[in-house]
Backbone as numpy.savetxt, mean C-alpha at the origin, in Angstrom:
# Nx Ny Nz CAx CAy CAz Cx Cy Cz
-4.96 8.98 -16.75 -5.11 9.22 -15.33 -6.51 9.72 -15.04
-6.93 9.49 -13.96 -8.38 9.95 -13.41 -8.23 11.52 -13.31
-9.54 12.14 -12.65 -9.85 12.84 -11.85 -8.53 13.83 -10.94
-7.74 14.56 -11.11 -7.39 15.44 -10.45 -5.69 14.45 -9.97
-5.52 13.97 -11.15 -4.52 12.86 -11.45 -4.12 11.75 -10.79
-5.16 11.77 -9.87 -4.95 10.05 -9.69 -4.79 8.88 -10.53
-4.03 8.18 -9.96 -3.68 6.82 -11.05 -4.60 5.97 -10.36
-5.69 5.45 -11.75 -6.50 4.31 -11.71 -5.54 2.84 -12.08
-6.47 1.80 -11.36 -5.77 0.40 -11.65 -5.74 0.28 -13.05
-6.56 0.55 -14.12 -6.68 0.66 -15.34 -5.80 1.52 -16.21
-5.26 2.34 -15.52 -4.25 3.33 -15.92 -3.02 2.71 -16.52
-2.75 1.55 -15.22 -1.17 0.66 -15.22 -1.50 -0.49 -16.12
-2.70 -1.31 -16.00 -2.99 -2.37 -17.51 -2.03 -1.94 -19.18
-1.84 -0.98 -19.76 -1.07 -1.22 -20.71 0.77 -1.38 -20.19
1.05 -1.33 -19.27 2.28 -1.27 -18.81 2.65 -2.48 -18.25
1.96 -3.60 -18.07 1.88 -4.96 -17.70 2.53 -5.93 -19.17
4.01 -6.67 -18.32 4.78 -6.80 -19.55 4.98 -6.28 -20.65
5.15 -4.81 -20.57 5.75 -4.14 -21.22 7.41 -3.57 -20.89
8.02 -3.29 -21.96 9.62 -2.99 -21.17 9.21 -1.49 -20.77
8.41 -0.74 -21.04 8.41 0.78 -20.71 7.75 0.63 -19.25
8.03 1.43 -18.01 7.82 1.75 -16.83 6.77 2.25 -16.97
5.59 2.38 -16.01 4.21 3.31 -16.03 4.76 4.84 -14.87
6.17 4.33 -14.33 6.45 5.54 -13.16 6.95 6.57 -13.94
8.04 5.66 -15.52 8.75 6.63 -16.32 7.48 7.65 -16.93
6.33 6.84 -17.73 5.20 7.72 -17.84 4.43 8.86 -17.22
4.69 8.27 -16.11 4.12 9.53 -14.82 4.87 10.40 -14.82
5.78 10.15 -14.58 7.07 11.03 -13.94 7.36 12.57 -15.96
6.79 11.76 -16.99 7.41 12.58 -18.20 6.00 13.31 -18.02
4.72 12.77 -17.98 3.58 13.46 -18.01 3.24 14.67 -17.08
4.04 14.44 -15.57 4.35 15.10 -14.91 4.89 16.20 -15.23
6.22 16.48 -15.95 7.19 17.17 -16.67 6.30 18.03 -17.43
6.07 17.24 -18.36 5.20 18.21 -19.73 4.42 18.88 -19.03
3.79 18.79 -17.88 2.90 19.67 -17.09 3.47 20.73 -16.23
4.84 20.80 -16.32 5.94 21.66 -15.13 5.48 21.42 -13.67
5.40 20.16 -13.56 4.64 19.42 -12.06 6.26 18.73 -11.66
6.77 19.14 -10.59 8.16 18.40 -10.07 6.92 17.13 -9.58
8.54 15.83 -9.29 7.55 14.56 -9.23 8.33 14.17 -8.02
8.28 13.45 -6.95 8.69 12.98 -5.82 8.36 11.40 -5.73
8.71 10.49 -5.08 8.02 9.23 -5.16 8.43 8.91 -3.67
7.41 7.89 -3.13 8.17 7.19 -2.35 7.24 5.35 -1.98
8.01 4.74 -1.33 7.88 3.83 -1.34 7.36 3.21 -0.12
6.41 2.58 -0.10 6.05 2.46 1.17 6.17 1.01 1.43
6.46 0.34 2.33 6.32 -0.71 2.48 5.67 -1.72 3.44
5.08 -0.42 4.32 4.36 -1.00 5.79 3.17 -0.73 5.49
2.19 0.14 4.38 1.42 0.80 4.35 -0.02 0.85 5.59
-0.06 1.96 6.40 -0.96 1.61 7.50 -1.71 2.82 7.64
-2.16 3.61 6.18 -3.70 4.42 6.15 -4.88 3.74 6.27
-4.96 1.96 6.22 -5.85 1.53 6.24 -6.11 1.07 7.99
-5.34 1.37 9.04 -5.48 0.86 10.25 -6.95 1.58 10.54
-8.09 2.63 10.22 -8.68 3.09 10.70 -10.27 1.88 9.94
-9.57 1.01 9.40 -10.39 0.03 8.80 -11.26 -0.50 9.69
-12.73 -1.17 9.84 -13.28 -1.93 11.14 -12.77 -3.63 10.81
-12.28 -4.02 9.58 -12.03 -5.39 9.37 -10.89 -5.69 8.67
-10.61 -6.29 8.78 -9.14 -6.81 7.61 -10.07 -6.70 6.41
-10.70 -7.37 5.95 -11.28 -7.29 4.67 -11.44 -5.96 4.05
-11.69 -4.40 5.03 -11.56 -3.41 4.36 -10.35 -2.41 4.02
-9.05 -3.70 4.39 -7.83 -2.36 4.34 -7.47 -2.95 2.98
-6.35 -2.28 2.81 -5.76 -1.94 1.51 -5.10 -3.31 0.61
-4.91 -4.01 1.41 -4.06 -5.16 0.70 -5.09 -6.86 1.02
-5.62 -7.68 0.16 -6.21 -8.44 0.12 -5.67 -9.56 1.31
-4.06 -9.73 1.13 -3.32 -10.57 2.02 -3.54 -10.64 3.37
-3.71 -9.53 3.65 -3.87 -9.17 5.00 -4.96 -9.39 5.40
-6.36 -9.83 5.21 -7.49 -10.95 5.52 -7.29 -11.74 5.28
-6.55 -12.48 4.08 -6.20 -14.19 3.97 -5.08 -14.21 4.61
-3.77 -13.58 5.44 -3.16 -14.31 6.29 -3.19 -13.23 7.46
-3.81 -13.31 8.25 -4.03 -12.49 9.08 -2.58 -12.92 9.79
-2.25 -13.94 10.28 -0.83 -13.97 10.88 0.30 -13.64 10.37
0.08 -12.59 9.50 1.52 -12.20 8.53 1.17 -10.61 9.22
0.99 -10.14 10.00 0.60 -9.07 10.77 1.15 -9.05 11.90
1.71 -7.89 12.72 1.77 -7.56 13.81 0.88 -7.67 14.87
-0.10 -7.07 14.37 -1.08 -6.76 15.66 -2.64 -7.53 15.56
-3.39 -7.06 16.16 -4.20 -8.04 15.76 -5.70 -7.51 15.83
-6.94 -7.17 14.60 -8.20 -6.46 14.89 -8.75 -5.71 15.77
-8.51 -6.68 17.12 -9.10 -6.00 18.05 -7.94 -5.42 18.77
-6.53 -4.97 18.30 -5.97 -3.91 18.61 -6.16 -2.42 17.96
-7.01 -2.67 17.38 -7.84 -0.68 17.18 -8.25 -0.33 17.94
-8.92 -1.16 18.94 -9.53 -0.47 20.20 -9.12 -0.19 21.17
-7.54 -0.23 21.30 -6.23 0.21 22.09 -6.43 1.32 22.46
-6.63 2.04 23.60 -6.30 3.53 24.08 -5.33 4.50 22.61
-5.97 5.74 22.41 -4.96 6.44 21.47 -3.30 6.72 21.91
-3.02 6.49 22.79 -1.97 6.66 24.17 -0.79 5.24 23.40
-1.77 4.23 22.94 -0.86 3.23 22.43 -0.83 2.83 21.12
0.90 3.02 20.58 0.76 2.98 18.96 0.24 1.75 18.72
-0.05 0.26 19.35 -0.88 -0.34 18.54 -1.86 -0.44 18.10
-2.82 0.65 18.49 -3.90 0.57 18.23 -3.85 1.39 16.57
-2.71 1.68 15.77 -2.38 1.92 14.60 -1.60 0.69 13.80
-0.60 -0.05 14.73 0.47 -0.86 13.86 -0.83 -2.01 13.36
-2.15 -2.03 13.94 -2.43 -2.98 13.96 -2.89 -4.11 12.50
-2.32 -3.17 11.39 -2.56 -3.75 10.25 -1.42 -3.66 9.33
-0.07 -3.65 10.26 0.95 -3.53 9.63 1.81 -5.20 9.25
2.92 -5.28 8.09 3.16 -6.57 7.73 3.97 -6.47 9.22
4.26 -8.03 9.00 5.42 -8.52 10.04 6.43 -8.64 9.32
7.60 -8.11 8.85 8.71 -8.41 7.86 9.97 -9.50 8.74
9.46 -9.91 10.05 10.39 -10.98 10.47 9.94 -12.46 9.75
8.68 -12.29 9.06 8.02 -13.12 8.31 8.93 -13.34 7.20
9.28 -14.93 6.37 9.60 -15.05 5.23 8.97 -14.94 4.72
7.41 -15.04 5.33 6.26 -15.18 3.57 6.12 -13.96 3.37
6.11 -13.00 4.24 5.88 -11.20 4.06 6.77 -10.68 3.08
8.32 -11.10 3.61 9.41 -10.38 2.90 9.47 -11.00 1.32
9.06 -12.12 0.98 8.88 -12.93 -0.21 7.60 -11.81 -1.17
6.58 -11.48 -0.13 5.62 -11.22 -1.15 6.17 -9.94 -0.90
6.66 -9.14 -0.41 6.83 -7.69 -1.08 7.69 -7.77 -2.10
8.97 -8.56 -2.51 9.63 -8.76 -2.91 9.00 -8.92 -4.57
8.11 -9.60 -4.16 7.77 -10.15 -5.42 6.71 -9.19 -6.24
């Protein structure tokens, strides 16, 4: 693990087709440290709405299908008064191709 235990992408590389979990790892490394562990799952993820482009939020998909989205770029510049000016980089899960790729 990095820096102040962040998990690097490099962290999860030995856990790639492996039968052992990298969460079970966290979660025991956690332990041995007397660190309680919590998880959760996100599936809309939208810390990146404060992004200026699709290209700089969190998930690559979301510049190559921009129509697998709710809202649309130039809904950041929405009054703060209106939540789209946040949803605006959220999946569309009425989407099959959305619900396919989280799935997957």
């Amino acid at each position: 693990m990095g820096k102040w235990g962040q998990l690097r992408r490099d962290d999860i590389r030995p856990f790639l087709g492996s039968p052992q979990r990298a969460t079970d790892s966290i979660v025991d490394a956690c332990h041995a440290q007397g660190i309680e562990v919590w998880s959760s799952l996100r599936m809309n993820y939208l810390h990146d709405s404060s992004s200026d482009c699709l290209e700089n939020t969190n998930d690559p998909l979301k510049a190559q299908q921009p129509e697998y989205l709710i809202g649309r770029p130039e809904d950041r510049e929405l009054g703060d008064e209106l939540i789209e000016n946040i949803l605006w980089t959220a999946f569309n899960f009425e989407r099959h191709e959305v619900r396919r790729y989280r799935l997957d």
